[in-house]
C-alpha angles and dihedrals in degrees: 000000000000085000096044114137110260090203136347149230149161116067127305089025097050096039089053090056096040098056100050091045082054092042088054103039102033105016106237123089077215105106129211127252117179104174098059092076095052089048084051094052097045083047098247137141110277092193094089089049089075135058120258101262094057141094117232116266112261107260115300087001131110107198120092146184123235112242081227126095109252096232094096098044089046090058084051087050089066094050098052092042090062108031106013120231097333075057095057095044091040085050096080106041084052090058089043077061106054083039085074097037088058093049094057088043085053094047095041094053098042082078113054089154098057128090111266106241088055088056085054100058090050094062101050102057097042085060093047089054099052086037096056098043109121098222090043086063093036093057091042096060099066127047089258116141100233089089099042089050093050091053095044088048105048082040094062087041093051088045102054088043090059089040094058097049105042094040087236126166096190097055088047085068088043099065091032084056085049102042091044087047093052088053095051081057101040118013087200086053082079078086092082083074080091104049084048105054080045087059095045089048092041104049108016122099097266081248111048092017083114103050095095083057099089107031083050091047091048090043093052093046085053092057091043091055095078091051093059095046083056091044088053100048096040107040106012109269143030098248093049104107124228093235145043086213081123085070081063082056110108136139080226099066091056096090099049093030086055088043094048090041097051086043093055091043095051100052112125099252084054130045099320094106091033098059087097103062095026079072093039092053084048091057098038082047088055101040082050124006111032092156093066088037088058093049096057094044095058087044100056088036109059088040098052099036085049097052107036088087080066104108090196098039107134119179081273090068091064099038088121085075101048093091095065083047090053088046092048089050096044089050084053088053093040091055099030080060092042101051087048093048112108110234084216101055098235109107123208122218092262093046098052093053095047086055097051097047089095090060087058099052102045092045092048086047094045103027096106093033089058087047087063099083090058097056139268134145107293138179142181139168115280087013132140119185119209096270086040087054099048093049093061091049092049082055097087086052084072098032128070123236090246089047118116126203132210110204140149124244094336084067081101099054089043088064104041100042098022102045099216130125112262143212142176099217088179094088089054127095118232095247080061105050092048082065095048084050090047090052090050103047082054093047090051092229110141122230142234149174133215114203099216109135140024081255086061093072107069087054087053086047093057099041095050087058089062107023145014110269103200118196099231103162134023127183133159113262147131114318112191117212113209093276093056097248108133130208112196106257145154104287117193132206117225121201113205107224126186090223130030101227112171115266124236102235091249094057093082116073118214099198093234092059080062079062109040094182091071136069131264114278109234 
């Protein structure tokens, strides 16, 4: 909570946010674009009047759907309806916390046999594990939907396993709630369908293992009914997608999607120093608890062969399945520790460093993620910091309400902490933003330019061939390179001019003169 995003921005992030703030204050999920009729009627491209995350408007129209399910955004929504905006960006890091609630519950539970303090163990350090991943934290810290869809999803698994051995209904619609609210976060969260019928199949009595079947399936059809009522309001019928993602799909992609996977896993604040005892959990799973090794696998599994076609799937993609890789692991440290421990109680000097090997490993993994709580500079995608924040916001003191700003992947965040109309004047050609340039000059609306990205300069470059583009504000925030990964950077706004007259020196506005108190930015 201490990390948690004060504000957002880029796609997924910003879109997320912007569609339950709409949700709460104007009842739609659907967000305005103004500026997509007048690019329309200059016969422009519309595309760059939008922010990346969102359809097109229909023809002469402004408002648009995200390309993004509503689940997410719904959740949000909560948040915001009871506690305002503290309440949206809180809303994730609560639910990172019952994710790993939900993955010591599952652990614990996978192991009915054993002694209870054993099972314990299990689950705590499965849930360190997942809690000190630095992805896991990194994902937790913005609204974005990978957290939400991995506690949803272990949610619905612990459930039907605890629907299928104890012969329970209610937990049946349990794990059906949970199944149908992970795919209102995540439509390819629907995969968990498999891991759950394993663990049906895997842990129920051979006669009433399928009870649970139809109260789940029942459960699941209840939560999907309020996606399609969205699908149908906001693109025509129930069964049209959000998303093109289908067109990145491509056997091609497996190879490099699997080698960029298996680099990303193995980095050393992830599983690099566990590998040893992740096998070794494998193998002691086999030898003793094939049930809960099956589990996993099918789990793990379902989620990764599905998704390797993705030509954009990064390890987030499949944070859903990094709990059964935490479980696998603890079970490796839990026996490793077991099979050291003297009988006796008197350790030897070997003994008592093989023992404490796992420590190692997990402390030299997790040594600068546990650092996180106590400062430090820290970034992730989609993340504003508090000064960030507050720059956005100071925007509107230097730009007029009619302004408009071009800008790359902050064009989001422009337009929901600024308050000021944005464009990405990037996908146009130059032909075309001289007739942006030309609609706004009638219209009287002044112009500027946020250099927030590499894709920013070809815009500036035009400009500067017509007009006088004058560097009036700077501030640090995101800066996004071409493949839409942001540093933090000075970022200056440009104010295109017919005329260079020469500025008086107090006519620009460094962000930290809005705040007298702080020091000058770089």
């Amino acid at each position: 909570f201490g990390r948690a995003a004060h504000g957002v921005t880029g796609s997924d992030p910003c879109a997320y946010a912007q569609m339950a703030v709409d949700l709460v204050q104007h009842g739609t999920l659907l967000h305005r674009f103004p500026l997509a009729p007048l690019a329309v009627e200059v016969g422009i491209a519309s595309w760059p009047t939008v922010h990346v995350g969102y359809h097109l408007p229909a023809p002469g129209e402004s408002l648009a759907a995200s390309v993004w399910p509503p689940g997410m955004s719904w959740l949000l929504a909560a948040g915001y309806g009871l506690a305002g905006e503290r309440g949206l960006l809180a809303a994730t890091p609560l639910l990172g916390l019952l994710a790993l609630a939900a993955a010591g519950a599952l652990t614990y539970d996978l192991f009915p046999e054993r002694e209870t303090s054993e099972r314990l163990w299990l689950a705590a350090v499965a849930v360190f594990i997942l809690a000190t991943s630095r992805r896991q934290i990194e994902l937790a810290v913005v609204p974005m939907s990978d957290v939400p869809a991995q506690m949803f999803s272990t949610l619905a698994t612990w459930a039907t396993v605890r629907a299928a051995r104890r012969r329970a209904l209610g937990w049946g619609v349990a794990a059906g709630a949970a199944l149908g609210a992970a795919y209102l976060v995540r439509h390819t969260q629907l995969l968990m369908i498999a891991p759950m019928i394993a663990a049906a199949r895997l842990f129920g009595p051979p006669r009433e293992r399928w009870r649970w079947f139809l109260p789940a399936a029942l459960a699941a059809a209840v939560l999907a009914v309020p996606d399609l009522w969205y699908h149908r309001i906001a693109f025509g019928s129930p069964f049209i997608p959000e998303s093109e993602e289908l067109a990145n799909f491509a056997l091609a992609n497996v190879v490099p999607i699997a080698r960029g996977l298996v680099v990303e896993f193995s980095r050393t604040n992830e599983y690099f120093y566990l590998l040893p005892f992740l096998a070794g959990g494998a193998w002691a799973l086999w030898r003793s608890e094939r049930p809960a090794l099956a589990l996993w696998v099918m789990w793990v599994a379902t989620l990764i062969l599905f998704h390797l076609p993705y030509s954009v799937l990064r390890l987030r993609g499949i944070l859903s399945a990094m709990p059964a890789f935490a479980g696998v692991t603890a079970f490796g440290i839990v026996a490793w520790v077991r099979r050291w421990w003297p009988t006796n109680g008197r350790f030897g000097l070997a003994p008592a460093l093989l023992i404490i090997l796992p420590a190692l490993a997990l402390g030299a993994r997790s040594r600068l993620t546990l650092r996180l709580p106590f400062g430090g500079q820290f970034s992730t995608f989609g993340y504003l910091n508090s000064d960030q924040r507050s720059a956005v916001e100071k925007m509107a003191q230097v730009v007029p309400p009619d302004g408009v700003i071009g800008s790359s992947l902050n064009s989001g965040a422009v337009d929901l902490y600024a308050g000021r109309e944005a464009f990405r004047p990037a996908y146009w050609t130059e032909t075309e933003f001289d007739k942006f340039l030309g609609a706004m000059d009638s219209a009287g609306r002044p112009v500027y330019l946020l250099r927030d990205g590499e894709e920013m300069d070809a815009p500036l470059d035009w400009a500067r061939k017509r007009l006088c583009p004058t560097a009036i504000w700077n501030a640090n925030l995101p800066f996004f390179s071409p493949d839409g990964q942001a540093s933090d950077a000075n970022v200056t706004l440009w104010q295109l001019t017919p005329s260079c007259a020469p500025a008086s020196p107090s006519s620009f506005v460094s962000h930290s003169s809005l705040f007298p108190q702080e020091a000058n930015l770089p």
